[in-house]
C-alpha positions in Angstrom: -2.6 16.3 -6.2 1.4 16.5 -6.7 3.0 18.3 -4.4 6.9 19.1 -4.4 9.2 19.7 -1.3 9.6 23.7 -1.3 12.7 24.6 -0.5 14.9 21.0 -0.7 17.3 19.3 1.7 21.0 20.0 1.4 23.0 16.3 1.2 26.3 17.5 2.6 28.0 14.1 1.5 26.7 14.2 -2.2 26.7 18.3 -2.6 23.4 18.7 -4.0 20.2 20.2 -3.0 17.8 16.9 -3.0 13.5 18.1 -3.7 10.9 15.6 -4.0 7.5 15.7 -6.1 4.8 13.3 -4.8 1.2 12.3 -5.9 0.3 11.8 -2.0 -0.8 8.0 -3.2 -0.3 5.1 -0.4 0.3 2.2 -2.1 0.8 -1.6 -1.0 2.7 -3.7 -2.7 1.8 -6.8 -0.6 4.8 -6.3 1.8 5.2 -2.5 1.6 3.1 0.3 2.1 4.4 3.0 0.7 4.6 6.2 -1.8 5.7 6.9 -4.9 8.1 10.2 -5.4 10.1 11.9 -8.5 13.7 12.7 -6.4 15.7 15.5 -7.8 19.4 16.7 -7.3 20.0 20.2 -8.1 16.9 20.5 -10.1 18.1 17.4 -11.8 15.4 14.0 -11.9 17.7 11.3 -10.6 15.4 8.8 -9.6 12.0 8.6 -10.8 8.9 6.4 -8.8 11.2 5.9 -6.0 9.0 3.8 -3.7 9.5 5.7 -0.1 8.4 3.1 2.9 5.6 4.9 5.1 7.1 4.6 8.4 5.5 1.9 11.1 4.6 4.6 13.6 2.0 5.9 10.5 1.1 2.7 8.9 -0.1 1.6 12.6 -1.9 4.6 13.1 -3.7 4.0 9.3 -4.6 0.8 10.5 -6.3 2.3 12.8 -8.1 4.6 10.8 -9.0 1.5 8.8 -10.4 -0.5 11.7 -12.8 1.6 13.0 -14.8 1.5 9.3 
């Protein structure tokens, strides 16, 4: 399942409207966990599989998840 950010995030600094589509996929890297997201500015793909760190407060809480099976 992609999903896409609906309505975007204004970057003030850069001028552009910033969206996001994401398959929703945690991935590990062996250091990292993360997911994978298409980043556009303006409508425009700019950076495409941009590996976006899960932050520590959810990785703890999925190893958590993971414990308890």
């Amino acid at each position: 399942m992609t999903t896409t950010a609906p309505e975007g995030q204004l970057k003030p600094d850069i001028g552009v409207i910033e969206t996001t589509e994401s398959d929703n996929i945690l991935r590990w890297d062996g250091t990292n966990l993360y997911v994978e997201q298409d980043v556009y500015h303006n409508g425009q793909l700019v950076h495409r599989r941009y590996k976006r760190r899960v932050t520590k407060h959810v990785a703890q809480a999925l190893a958590l998840v993971l414990a308890q099976h």
